[in-house]
C-alpha positions as CSV (number, residue, x, y, z in Angstrom):
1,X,0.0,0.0,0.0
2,X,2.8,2.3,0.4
3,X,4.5,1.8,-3.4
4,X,2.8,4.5,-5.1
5,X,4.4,7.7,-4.8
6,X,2.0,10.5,-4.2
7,X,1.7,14.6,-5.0
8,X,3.0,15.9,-8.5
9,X,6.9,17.1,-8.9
10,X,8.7,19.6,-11.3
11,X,11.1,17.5,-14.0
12,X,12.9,18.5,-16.5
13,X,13.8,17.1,-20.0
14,X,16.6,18.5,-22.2
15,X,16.1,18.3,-25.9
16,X,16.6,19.9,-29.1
17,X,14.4,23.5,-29.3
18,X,12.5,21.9,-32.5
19,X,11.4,18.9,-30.0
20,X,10.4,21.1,-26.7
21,X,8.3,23.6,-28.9
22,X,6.9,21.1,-30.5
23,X,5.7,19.1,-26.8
24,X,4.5,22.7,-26.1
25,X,2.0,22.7,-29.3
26,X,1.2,19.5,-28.8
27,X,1.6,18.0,-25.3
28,X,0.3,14.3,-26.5
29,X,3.9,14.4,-28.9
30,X,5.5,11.8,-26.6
31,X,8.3,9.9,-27.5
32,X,10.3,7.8,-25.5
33,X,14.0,6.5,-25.7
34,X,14.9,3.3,-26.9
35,X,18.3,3.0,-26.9
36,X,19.7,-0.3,-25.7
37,X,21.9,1.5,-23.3
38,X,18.6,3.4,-21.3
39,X,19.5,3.4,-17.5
40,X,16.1,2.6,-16.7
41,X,14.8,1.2,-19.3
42,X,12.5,2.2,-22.6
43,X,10.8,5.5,-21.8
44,X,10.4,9.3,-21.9
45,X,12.9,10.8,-19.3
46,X,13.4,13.7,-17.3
47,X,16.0,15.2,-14.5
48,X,14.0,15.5,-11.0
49,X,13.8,19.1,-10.3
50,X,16.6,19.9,-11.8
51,X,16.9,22.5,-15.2
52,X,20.7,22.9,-14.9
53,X,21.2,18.9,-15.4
54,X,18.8,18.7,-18.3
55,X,20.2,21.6,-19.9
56,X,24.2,20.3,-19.6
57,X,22.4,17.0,-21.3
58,X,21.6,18.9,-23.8
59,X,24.4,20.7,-24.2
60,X,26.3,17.7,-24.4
61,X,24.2,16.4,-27.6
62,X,25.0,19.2,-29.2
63,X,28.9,18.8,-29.0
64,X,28.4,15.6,-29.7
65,X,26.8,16.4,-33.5
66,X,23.2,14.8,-32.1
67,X,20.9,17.9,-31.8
68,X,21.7,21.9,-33.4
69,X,19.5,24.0,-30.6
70,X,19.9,22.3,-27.1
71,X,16.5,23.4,-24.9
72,X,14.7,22.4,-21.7
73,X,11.3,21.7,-21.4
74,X,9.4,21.5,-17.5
75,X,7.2,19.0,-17.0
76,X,4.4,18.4,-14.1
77,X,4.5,14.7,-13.1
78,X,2.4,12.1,-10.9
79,X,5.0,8.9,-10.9
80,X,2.0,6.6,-9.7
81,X,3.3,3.0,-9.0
82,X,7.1,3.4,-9.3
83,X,9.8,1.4,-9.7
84,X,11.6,3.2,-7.2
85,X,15.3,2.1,-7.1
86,X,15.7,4.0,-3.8
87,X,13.6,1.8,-2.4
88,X,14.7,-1.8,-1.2
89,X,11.7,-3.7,-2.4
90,X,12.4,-3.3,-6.3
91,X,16.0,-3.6,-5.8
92,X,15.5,-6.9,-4.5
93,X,12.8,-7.7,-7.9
94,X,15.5,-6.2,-10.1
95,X,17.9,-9.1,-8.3
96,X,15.5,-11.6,-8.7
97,X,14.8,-10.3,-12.3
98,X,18.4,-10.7,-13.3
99,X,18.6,-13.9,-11.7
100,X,15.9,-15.3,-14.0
101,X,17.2,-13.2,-17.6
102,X,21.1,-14.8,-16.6
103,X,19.9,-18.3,-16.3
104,X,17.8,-18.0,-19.9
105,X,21.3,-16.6,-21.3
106,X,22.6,-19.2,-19.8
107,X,20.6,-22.4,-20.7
108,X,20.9,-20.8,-24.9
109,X,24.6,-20.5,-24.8
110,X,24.6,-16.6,-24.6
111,X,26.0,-14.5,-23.1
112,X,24.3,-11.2,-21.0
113,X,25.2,-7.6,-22.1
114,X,27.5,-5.9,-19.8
115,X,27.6,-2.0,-18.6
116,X,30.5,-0.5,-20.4
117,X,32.7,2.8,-20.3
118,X,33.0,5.2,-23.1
119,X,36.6,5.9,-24.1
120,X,36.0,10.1,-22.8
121,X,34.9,8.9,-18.9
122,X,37.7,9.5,-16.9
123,X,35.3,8.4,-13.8
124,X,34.7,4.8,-14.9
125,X,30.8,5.6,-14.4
126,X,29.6,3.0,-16.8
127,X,28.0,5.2,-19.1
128,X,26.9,2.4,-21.4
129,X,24.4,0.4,-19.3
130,X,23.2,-1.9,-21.6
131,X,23.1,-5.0,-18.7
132,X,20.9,-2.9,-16.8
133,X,18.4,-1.5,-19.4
134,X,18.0,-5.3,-20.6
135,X,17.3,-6.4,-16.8
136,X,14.9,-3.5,-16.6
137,X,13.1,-4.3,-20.0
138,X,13.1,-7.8,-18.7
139,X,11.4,-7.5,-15.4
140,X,8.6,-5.0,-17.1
141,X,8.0,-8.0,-20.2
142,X,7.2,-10.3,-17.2
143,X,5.3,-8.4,-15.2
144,X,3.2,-7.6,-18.5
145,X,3.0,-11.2,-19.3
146,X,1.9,-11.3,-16.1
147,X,-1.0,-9.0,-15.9
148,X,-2.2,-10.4,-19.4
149,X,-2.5,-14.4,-18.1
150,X,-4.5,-13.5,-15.3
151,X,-6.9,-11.2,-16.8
152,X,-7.6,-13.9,-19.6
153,X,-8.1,-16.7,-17.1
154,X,-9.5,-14.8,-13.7
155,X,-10.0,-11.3,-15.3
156,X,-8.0,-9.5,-13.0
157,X,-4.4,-9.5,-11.7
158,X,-2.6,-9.6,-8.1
159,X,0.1,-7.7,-10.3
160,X,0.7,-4.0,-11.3
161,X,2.5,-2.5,-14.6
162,X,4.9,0.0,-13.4
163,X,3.7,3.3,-14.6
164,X,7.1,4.7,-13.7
165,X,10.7,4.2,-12.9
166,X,13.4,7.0,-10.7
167,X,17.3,6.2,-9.8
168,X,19.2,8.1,-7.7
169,X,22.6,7.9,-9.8
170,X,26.4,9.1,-8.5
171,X,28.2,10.2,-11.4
172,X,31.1,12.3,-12.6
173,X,34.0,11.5,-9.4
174,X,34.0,13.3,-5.8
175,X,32.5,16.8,-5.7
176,X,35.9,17.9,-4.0
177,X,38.9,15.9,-2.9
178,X,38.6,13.1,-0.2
179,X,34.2,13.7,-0.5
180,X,32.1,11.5,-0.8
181,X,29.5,13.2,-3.0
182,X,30.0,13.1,-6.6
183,X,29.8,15.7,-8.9
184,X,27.0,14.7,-10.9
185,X,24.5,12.8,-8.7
186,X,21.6,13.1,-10.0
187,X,17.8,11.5,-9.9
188,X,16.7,10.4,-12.8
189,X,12.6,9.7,-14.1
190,X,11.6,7.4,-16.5
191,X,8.2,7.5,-17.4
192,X,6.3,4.2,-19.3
193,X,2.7,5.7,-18.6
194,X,2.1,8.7,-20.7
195,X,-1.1,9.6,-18.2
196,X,1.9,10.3,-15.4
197,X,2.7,13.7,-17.3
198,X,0.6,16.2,-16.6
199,X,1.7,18.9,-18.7
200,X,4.7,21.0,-20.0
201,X,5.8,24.1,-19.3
202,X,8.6,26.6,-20.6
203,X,10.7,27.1,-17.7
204,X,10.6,31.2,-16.5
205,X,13.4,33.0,-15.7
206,X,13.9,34.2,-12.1
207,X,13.5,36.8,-11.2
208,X,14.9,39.1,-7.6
209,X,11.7,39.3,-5.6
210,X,13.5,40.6,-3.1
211,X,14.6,43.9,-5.0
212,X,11.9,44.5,-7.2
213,X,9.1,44.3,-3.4
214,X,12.0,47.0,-2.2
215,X,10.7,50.2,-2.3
216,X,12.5,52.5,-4.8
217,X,14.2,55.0,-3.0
């Protein structure tokens, strides 16, 4: 009873300017990653609360040749039931998941993908986490598979389809030396029901309350 997460919380999701403008248009223009190295799987994702994250993502796409206008788009979410990987529960599903997808390698003659490094990451943060998105993909197949058998036979479920994922990820070495904070850490929000987004937003620029309620002379 206590797996959903409730209230609504501000993300953010870098992108190229064509891409945000057009989720401002047209908020039902949803498109979610599928690249085999996703951290949390297939989904749309965004940066929990935080603009300056998203924005460096961006940023980053655009040295790398991937996008031309790098832009951030806000986003009003409801996470529902998530697969929280802050919380021990689903860690210990994600085990048994792996468990399960490692013995099917196994019994073919195959061998799992692994989390790699890119060449450019001094910090060894495994960058590449193809292992993990697979595991992730896995455990969401089953549960689907799941769901589907019941319904047909009792025409309900005991189970639930995640309609979220979140990580809290350390990334990018210590903060400072001898700390042990990194640099990057960072949450991170899949999202695998559309329904959980609420609505975009273009992010405002802040302003100094402070000094403009001061009075003038």
């Amino acid at each position: 009873m206590y797996y959903s997460r409730p209230g609504l919380i501000i993300a953010f999701h870098g992108c190229e300017a064509a891409i945000r403008n057009k989720l401002l248009s047209n908020p039902d223009f949803i498109k979610k990653s599928e690249k085999p190295y996703d951290w949390l799987g297939h989904d749309m994702y965004f940066w929990e609360n935080n603009i300056d994250r998203a924005l460096e993502w961006a940023k980053d796409k655009k040295r790398r040749g991937e996008i031309d206008t790098p832009a951030v788009i806000g986003a009003v979410l409801d996470l529902g039931y998530c697969f929280d990987l802050s919380d021990s529960r689903f860690i210990s599903m994600i085990k048994g998941s792996y468990s399960l997808l490692a013995q099917t390698y196994k019994d073919v003659g195959e061998t799992l993908p692994q989390n790699r490094d890119i060449k450019t990451d001094h910090h060894k943060d495994k960058i590449l986490r193809e292992l993990d998105c697979k595991v992730i993909e896995f455990m969401h197949d089953q549960i689907t598979n799941w769901v589907a058998t019941d319904i047909q036979l009792k025409g309900y479920s005991k189970y639930r389809i995640f309609d979220s994922a979140r990580g809290v990820f350390t990334e990018g070495g210590p903060a400072y030396t001898g700390a042990g904070i990194a640099e990057k850490t960072h949450i991170q929000l899949s999202i695998r029901n559309p329904n959980c987004i609420k609505g975009f937003f273009l992010p405002r620029q802040e302003i100094d309350f402070l000094k403009s309620s001061l009075p003038k002379n």
